[in-house]
N, C-alpha and C positions, 0 to 999 in steps of 0.2 A: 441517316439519323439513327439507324436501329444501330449501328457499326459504335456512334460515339455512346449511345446508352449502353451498350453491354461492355464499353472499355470502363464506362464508370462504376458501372456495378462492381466489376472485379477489380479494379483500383480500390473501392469502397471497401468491400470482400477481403481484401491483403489487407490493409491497414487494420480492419476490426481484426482478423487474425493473429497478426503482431500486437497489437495493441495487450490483447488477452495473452497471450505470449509472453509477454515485458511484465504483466501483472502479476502473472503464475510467477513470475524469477523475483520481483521483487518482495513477493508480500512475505517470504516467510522472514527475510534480513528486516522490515518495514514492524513485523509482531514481537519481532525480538527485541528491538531497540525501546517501541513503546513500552514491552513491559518491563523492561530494566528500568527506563524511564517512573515508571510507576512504583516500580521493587522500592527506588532512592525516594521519592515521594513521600511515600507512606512510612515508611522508616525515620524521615525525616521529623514526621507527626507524632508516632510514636515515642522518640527520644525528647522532643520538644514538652508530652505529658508526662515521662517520665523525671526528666531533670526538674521540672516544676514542681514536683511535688514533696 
C-alpha cells in the first residue's frame, strides 16, 4: 500500500510542477492580450465622450 501512495504523491508532485510550468509560459502572452484588450476599451470610451460633445 505504501508503494501505491508514494506513486501518487509523485504523479501528484509532476502535474502540480507542469502545471506551474504551463502558467509561468502562459501568463506573460495571457497580460498582454488582456491589456490590449483594455488599451481598445477605454479608447473606445474616450472617443465615444469625445465625439459626443
Amino acid at each position: 500500500m505504501e508503494g501505491i501512495s508514494t506513486s501518487v504523491k509523485t504523479a501528484l508532485s509532476t502535474v502540480s510542477t507542469d502545471a506551474m510550468s504551463l502558467i509561468g509560459d502562459v501568463l506573460p502572452y495571457a497580460l498582454t492580450i488582456v491589456g490590449a484588450v483594455l488599451v481598445v476599451v477605454i479608447g473606445i470610451k474616450v472617443f465615444k465622450r469625445v465625439a459626443n460633445k
